[in-house]
C-alpha positions in Angstrom: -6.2 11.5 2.6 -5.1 9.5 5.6 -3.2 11.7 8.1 -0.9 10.2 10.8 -1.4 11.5 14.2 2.1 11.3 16.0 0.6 9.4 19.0 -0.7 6.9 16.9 0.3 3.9 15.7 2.1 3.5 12.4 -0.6 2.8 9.7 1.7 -0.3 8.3 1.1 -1.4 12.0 -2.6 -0.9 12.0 -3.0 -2.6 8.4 -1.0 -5.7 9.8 -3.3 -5.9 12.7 -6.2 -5.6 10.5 -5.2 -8.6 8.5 -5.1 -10.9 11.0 -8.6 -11.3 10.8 -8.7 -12.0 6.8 -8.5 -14.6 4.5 -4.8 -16.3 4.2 -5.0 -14.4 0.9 -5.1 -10.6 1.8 -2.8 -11.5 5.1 -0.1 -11.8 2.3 -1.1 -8.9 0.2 -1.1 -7.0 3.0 2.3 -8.2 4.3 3.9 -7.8 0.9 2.7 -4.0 0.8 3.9 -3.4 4.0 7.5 -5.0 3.4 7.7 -2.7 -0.1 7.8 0.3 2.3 8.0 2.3 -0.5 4.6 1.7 -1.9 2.4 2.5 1.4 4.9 5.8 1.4 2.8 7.0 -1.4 0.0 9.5 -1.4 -1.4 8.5 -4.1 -1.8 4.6 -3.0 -2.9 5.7 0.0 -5.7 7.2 -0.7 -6.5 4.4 -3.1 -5.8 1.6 -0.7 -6.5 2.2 2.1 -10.2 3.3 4.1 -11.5 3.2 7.3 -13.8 0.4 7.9 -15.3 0.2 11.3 -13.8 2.6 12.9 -10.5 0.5 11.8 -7.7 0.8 9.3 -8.2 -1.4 6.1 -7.2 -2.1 2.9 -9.9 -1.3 0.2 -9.0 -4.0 -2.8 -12.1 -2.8 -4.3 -11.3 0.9 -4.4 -8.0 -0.1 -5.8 -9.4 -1.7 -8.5 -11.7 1.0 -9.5 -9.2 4.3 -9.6 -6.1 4.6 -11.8 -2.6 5.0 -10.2 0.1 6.0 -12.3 3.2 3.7 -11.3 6.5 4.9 -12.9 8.0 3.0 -15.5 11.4 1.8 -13.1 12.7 0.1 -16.0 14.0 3.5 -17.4 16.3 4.7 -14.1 17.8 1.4 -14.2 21.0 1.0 -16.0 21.1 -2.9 -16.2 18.6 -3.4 -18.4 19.6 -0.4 -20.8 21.3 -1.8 -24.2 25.0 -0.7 -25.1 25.1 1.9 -27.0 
């Protein structure tokens, strides 16, 4: 598990400096993960996500794609797409 050291800088901070030096294509993944706020929150993405490479933060799209993260169905807590009963 990542673990945030008070004194350091925030991890969305680290990833976005990270991405700078990527293709056009992860600078936006990376961007729109950091805007959801809610996603990088989690634990579980975390650990999926996100590795140190180089001594630097990083985003491991690979690693992603090879573990399986359980995403809550949304859909059910919200009431606008429920039928009438």
């Amino acid at each position: 598990m990542i673990e945030h050291n008070a004194e350091s800088p925030p991890l969305a901070s680290l990833l976005t400096e990270w991405a700078q030096h990527r293709a056009p294509r992860e600078r936006a993944a990376v961007a729109a993960l950091v805007a959801d706020r809610e996603l990088l929150g989690r634990d579980e993405i975390r650990t999926a996500l996100i590795a140190k490479q180089d001594g630097r933060m990083a985003c491991g799209w690979a690693r992603l794609t090879q573990c399986h993260v359980l995403i809550p169905d949304l859909a059910s807590t919200d009431t606008t797409l429920q039928e009438p009963t």
